[in-house]
C-alpha positions as semicolon CSV with decimal commas, in nm:
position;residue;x (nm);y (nm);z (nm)
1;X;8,209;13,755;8,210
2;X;8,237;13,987;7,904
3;X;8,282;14,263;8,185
4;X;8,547;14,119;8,334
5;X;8,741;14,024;8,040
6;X;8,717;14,403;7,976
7;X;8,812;14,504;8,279
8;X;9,139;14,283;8,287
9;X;9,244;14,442;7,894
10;X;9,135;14,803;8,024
11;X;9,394;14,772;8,341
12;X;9,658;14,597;8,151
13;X;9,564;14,299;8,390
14;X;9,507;14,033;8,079
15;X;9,867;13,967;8,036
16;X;9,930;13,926;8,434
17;X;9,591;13,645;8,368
18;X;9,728;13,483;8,150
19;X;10,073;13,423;8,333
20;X;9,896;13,302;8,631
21;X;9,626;13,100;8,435
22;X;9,963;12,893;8,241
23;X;10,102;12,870;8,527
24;X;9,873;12,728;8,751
25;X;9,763;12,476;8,398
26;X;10,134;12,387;8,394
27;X;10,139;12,261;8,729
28;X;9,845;12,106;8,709
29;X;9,940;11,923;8,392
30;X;10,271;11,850;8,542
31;X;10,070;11,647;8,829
32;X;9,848;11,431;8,587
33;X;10,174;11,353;8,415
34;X;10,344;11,238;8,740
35;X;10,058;11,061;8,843
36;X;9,980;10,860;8,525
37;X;10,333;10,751;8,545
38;X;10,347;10,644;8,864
39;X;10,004;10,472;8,765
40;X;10,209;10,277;8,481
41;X;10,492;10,180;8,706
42;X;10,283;10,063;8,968
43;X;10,127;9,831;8,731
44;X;10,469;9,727;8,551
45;X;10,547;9,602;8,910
46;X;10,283;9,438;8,980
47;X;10,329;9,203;8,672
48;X;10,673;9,207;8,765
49;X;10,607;9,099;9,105
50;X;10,328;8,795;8,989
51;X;10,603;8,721;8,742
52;X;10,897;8,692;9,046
53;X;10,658;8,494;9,293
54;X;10,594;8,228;9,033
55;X;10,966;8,198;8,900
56;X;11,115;8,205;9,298
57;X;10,865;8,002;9,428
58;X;11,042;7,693;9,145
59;X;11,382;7,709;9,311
60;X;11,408;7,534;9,556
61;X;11,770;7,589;9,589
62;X;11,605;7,904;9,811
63;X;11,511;8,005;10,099
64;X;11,180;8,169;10,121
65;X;11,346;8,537;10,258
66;X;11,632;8,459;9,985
67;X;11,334;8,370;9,692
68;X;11,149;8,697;9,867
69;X;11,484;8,941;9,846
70;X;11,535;8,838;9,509
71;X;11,183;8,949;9,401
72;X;11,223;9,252;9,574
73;X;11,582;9,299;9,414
74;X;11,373;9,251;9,057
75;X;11,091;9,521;9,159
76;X;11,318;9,789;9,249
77;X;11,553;9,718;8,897
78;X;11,184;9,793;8,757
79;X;11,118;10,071;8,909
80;X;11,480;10,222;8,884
81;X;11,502;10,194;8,486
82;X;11,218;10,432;8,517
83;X;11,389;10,645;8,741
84;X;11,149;10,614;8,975
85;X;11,180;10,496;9,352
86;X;10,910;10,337;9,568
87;X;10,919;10,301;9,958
88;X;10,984;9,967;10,125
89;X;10,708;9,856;10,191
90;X;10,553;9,941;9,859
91;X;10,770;9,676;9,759
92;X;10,708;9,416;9,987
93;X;10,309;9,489;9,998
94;X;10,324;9,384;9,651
95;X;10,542;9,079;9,659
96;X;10,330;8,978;9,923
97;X;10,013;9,000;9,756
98;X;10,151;8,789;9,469
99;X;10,252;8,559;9,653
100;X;9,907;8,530;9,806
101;X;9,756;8,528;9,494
102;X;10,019;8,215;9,391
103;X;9,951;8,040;9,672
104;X;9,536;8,105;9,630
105;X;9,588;7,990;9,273
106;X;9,744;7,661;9,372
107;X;10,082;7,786;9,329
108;X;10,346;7,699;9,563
109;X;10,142;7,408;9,755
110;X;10,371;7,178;10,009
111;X;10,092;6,905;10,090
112;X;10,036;6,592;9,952
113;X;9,718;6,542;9,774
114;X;9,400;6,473;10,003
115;X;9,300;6,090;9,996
116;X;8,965;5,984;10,052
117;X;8,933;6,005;10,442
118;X;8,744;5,690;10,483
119;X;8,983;5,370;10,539
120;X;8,949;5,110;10,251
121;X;8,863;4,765;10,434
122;X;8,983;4,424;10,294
123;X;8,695;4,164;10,356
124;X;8,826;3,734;10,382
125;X;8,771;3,676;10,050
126;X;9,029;4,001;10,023
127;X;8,816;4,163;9,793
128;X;8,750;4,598;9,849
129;X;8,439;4,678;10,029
130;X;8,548;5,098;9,978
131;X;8,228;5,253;9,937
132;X;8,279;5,260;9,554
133;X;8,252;4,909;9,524
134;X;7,969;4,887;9,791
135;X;7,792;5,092;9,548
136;X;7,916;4,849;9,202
137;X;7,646;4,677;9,015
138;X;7,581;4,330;9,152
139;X;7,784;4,048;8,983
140;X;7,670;3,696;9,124
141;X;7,982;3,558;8,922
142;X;8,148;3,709;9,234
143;X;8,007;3,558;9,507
144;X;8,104;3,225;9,414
């Protein structure tokens, strides 16, 4: 290594080295810093998208594709005050998978509450014979 090092200073080739060698670490550098802020606003908007699913999905004064432009409206003023832009589908992938997410969660859930499936049947004496009170301690006071 010593060799070459000596070589390079003998031929006047250090200083043409080292131009290509900050060069080359510039770019480089220049990449990771691109990349670890893409990293950060990619993660900014997918808060910002878990945040937008959740708010939307509460107004029901919306329509869903309304409630889903809206979020998608929020995500790119994200990503523009960065001065960044993001495709599409970027977007919408994320929006998406918040919205799964919600929806996993419990979040946005249309159905009524399941009853017990088993019917509840009235006997003469119109007392419950549901399994829970099949299963009651016996009273004799009740029988009477």
């Amino acid at each position: 290594m010593m060799e070459f090092i000596k070589f390079l200073n003998d031929n006047g080739l250090m200083n043409v080295a080292f131009v290509v060698l900050t060069f080359f670490g510039s770019l480089v550098l220049n990449i990771k810093r691109k990349t670890t802020k893409n990293e950060y606003v990619l993660n900014l908007l997918k808060q910002g998208a878990n945040w937008a699913v959740a708010v939307n999905a509460q107004n029901v004064s919306l329509s869903s594709s309304e409630r889903f432009e809206k979020g998608k409206q929020y995500l790119i003023s994200i990503a523009d005050k960065h001065g960044m832009s993001f495709l599409d589908s970027t977007i919408e992938g994320l929006l998406e998978l918040a919205y799964q997410q919600y929806k996993t969660n419990g979040g946005d859930n249309h159905f009524q509450p399941k009853q017990d499936d088993k019917p509840v049947n009235i006997d003469n004496n119109n007392q419950n014979n549901s399994q829970y009170q099949q299963h009651a301690p016996f009273d004799p006071s009740a029988n009477k």
